[in-house]
C-alpha positions in Angstrom: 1.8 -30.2 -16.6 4.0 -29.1 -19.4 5.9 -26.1 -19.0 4.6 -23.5 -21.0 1.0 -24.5 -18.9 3.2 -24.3 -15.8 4.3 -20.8 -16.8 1.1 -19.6 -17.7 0.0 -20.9 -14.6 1.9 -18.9 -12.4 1.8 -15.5 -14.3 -2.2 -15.5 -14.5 -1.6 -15.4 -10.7 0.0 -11.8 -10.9 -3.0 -9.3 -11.1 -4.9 -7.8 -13.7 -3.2 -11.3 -15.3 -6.3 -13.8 -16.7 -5.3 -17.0 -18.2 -5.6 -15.9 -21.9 -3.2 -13.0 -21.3 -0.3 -15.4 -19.4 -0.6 -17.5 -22.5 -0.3 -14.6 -24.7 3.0 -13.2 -22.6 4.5 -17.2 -22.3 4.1 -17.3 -26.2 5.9 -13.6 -26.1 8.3 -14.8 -24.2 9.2 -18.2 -26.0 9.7 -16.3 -29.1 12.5 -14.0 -27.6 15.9 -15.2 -28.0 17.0 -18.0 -24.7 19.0 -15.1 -22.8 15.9 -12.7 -22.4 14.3 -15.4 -20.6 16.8 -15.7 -18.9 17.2 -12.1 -17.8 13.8 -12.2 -16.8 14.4 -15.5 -14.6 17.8 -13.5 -13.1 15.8 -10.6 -12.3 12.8 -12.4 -10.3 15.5 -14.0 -8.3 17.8 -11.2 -7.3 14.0 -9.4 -6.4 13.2 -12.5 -4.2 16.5 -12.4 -2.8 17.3 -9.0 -2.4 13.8 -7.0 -2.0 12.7 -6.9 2.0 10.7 -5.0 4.0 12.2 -2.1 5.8 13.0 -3.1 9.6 11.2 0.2 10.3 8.3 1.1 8.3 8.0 -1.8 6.2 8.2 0.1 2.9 9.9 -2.4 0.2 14.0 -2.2 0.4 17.4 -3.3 -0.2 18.7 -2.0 2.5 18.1 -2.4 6.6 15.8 0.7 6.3 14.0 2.2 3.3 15.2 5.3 1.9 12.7 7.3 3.3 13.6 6.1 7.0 17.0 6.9 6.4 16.4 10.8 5.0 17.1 13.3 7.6 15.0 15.5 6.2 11.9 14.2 6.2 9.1 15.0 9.1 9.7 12.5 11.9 6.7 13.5 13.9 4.0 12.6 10.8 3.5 8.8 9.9 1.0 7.9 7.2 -0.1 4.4 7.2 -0.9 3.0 3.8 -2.1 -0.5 3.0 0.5 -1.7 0.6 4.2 -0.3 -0.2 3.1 0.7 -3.7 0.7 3.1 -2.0 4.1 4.9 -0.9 4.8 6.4 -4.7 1.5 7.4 -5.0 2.0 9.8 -2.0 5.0 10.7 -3.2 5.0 11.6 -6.8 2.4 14.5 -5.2 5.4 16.3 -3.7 3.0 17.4 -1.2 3.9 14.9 1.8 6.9 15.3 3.8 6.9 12.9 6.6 7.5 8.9 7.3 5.1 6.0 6.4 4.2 2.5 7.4 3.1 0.2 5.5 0.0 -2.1 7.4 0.5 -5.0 5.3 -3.2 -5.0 3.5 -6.6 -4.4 4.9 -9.0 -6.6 7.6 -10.5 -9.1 5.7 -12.5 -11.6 7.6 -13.8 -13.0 4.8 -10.7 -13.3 3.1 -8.8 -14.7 6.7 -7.1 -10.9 7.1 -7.5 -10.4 10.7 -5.5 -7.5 12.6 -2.3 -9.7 13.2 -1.9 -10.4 10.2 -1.0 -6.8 9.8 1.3 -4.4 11.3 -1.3 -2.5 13.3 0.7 -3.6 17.0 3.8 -2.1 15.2 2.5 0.9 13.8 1.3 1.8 17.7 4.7 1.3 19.0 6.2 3.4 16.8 3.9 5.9 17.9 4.1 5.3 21.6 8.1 4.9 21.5 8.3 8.1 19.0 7.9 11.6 19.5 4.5 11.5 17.0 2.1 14.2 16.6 -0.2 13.0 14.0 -1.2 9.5 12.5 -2.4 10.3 8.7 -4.6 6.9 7.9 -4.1 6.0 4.1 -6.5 3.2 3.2 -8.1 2.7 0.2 -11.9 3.8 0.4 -13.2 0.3 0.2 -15.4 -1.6 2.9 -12.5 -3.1 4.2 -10.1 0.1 3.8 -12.8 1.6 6.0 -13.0 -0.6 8.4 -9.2 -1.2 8.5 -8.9 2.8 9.5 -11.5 2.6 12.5 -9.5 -0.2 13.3 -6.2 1.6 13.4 -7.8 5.0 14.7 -9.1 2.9 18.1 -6.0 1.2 18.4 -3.6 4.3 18.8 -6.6 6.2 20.7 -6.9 3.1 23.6 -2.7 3.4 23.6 -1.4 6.2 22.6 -2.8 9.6 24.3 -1.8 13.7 22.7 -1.4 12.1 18.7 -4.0 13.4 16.3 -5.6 10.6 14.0 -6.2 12.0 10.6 -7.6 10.6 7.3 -7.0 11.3 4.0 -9.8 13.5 2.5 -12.5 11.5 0.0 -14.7 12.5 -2.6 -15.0 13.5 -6.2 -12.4 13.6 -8.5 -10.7 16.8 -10.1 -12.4 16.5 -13.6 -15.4 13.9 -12.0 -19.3 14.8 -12.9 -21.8 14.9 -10.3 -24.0 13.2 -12.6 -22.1 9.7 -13.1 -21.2 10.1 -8.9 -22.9 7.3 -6.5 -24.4 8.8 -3.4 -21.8 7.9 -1.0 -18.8 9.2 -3.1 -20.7 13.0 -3.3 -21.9 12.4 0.3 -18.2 11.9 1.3 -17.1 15.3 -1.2 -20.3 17.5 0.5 -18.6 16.0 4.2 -15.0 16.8 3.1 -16.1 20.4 1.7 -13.2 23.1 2.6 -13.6 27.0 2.4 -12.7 28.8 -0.9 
């Protein structure tokens, strides 16, 4: 396999990355002068080395514990559980959420060979057990498997963990949607979620 099909390769694995596009950004990139690609090679390595999951929540750090963990300020009785660490600036660029996180690692998968322990379901209960946690906010994407990751989670911490509230996040239409181009299940979940004015 010659390079450039051995770099291509590799970035149509990233996603949202098909084969035509990874030739397109090797092509980019072997028009650039020899240091940029080198740069770029630099910076995936000191991300590989460097990047870990936080020892406590498993957010995405440099250090022992994520920035998050480590501010005083923040609510230590709320965790929300997201799927994935990029989940985390999601949450946060709302201003709205003030607690701590963990991250579960993905979502059950049978299919796909995602089964709880491949997760961090088991940890996300200690922390609750071991803590002094009032409320679990369950963060999953609204997918099949999001769904059935959260009843997952929700029965884990209620068979283990007794007085902690198990909350998720409210679903429905969004701020702009029409009811017209809604499926049933999306306005079903809006009509289910529906709040007082």
């Amino acid at each position: 396999m010659s390079a450039i099909d051995e770099l291509a390769a590799e970035l149509s694995k990233l996603p949202g990355i098909g084969r035509k596009t990874a030739l397109r950004l090797t092509y980019y990139l072997l028009k650039q002068r020899p240091e940029q690609s080198r740069r770029l090679a630099d910076a995936l390595t000191t991300l590989a080395e460097r990047v870990r999951p936080c020892a406590e929540c498993f957010n995405l750090t440099e250090e022992e514990r994520c920035a998050v963990c480590r501010d005083q300020r923040r609510d230590r009785s709320v965790i929300c559980a997201v799927e994935e660490a990029s989940d985390i600036g999601a949450i946060e660029r709302t201003g709205e959420y003030r607690g701590l996180y963990h991250v579960l690692g993905g979502r059950l998968s049978p299919l796909d060979g995602v089964m709880p322990e491949d997760l961090t379901i088991d940890r996300l209960v200690t922390r609750v057990r071991d803590g002094e946690i009032r409320e679990v906010i369950v963060a999953t994407n609204p997918s099949l498997e999001g769904e059935a990751t959260a009843l997952y989670v929700q029965r884990q911490l209620a068979g283990q963990v007794s007085g902690v509230a198990v909350t998720r996040i409210a679903r429905g239409l969004p701020v702009g949607g029409d009811l017209e181009y809604a499926d049933g299940v999306t306005i079903a979940q809006a009509i289910a979620a529906r709040r007082e004015m």
